[in-house]
Structure formats: C-alpha cells, structure tokens
C-alpha positions in Angstrom: 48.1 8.2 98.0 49.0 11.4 95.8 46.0 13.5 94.9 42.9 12.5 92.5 41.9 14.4 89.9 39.0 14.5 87.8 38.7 11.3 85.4 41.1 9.0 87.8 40.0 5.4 88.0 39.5 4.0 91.5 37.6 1.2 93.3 36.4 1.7 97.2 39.0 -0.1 99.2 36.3 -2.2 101.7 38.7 -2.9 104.1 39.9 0.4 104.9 36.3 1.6 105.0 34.9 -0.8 106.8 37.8 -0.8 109.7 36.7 2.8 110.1 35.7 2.4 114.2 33.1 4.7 113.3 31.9 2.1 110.5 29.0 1.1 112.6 27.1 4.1 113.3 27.4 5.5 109.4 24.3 5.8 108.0 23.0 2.8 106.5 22.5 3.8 102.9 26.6 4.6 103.0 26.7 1.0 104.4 24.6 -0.9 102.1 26.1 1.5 98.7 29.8 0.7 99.5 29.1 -3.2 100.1 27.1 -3.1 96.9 29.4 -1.3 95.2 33.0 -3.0 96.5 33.6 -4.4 93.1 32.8 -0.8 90.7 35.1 0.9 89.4 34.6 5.2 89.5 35.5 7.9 87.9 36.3 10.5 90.1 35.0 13.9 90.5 36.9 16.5 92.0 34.8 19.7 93.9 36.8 23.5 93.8 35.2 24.0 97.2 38.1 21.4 98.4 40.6 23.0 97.1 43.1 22.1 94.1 44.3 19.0 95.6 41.6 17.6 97.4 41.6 14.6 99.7 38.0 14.5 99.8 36.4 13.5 96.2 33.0 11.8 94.2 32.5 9.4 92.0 30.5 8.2 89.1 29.4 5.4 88.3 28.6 5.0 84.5 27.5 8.6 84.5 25.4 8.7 87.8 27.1 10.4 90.4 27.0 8.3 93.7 26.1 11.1 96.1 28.4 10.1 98.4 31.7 11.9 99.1 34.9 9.8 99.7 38.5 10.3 101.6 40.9 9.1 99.2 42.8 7.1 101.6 39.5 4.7 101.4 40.2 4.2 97.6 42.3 2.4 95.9 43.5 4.2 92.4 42.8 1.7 89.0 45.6 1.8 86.6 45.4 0.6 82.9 47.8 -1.7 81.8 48.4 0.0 78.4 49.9 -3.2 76.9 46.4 -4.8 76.7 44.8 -1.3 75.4 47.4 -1.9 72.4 46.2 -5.3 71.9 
C-alpha cells in the first residue's frame, strides 16, 4: 500500500488484523473496537513523530479520534467513485 496521508479514507481490513498470530494476546479493548468497528470508514490522521511518510497512522471516526494507532498494511484505503459524486 503507498503511504496515507492526512484526510485518506480507509476501513480496518479484519482479516489481516485478525490473522495477526499475536491477535490473541492484544488487549481486549483493541479486540472488541476493531470487531465493532469492521464496517466504519476513517479518516486518517497522520503523526510528524513518524515521519513524512508514515506506515503507522490514526483515525477518526466522525470527529472522535479512535485512540488507537494502525499499520497501514491492516487497512484497506476507500476510494470515491467520482461518477456518483456528479450525480
């Protein structure tokens, strides 16, 4: 996946998260947000402190940032199909 940036669309891509071998000893409030939030779609939130293209990012969700922060290999980017924004 290229690089995030601030504003991007994306949606947590379950599988990928939860094939993580590790996925079993995360905490449980990571657990129970990313199940409860496997159909959301973000906006992303790029931090400076990792660097100008990061591979680690947060997200907001209408507004509230999540408080969680996300490898974007376990997102999946949300594109807009501009021919229904012209509608």
């Amino acid at each position: 996946m290229e690089y995030l940036k601030s504003v991007d669309k994306v949606k947590l891509n379950i599988q990928a998260i939860t094939s993580d071998p590790d996925w079993n000893k995360k905490q449980k409030s990571y657990r129970e947000y990313c199940m409860s939030h496997a159909d959301d779609v973000f906006i992303v939130v790029t931090d400076s402190k990792f660097g100008n293209e990061p591979s680690i990012v947060c997200l907001t969700n209408n507004g509230v940032d999540s408080g969680w922060y996300f490898y974007i290999g376990d997102l999946i980017e949300v594109k807009e199909n501009p021919s229904l924004l012209e509608g």
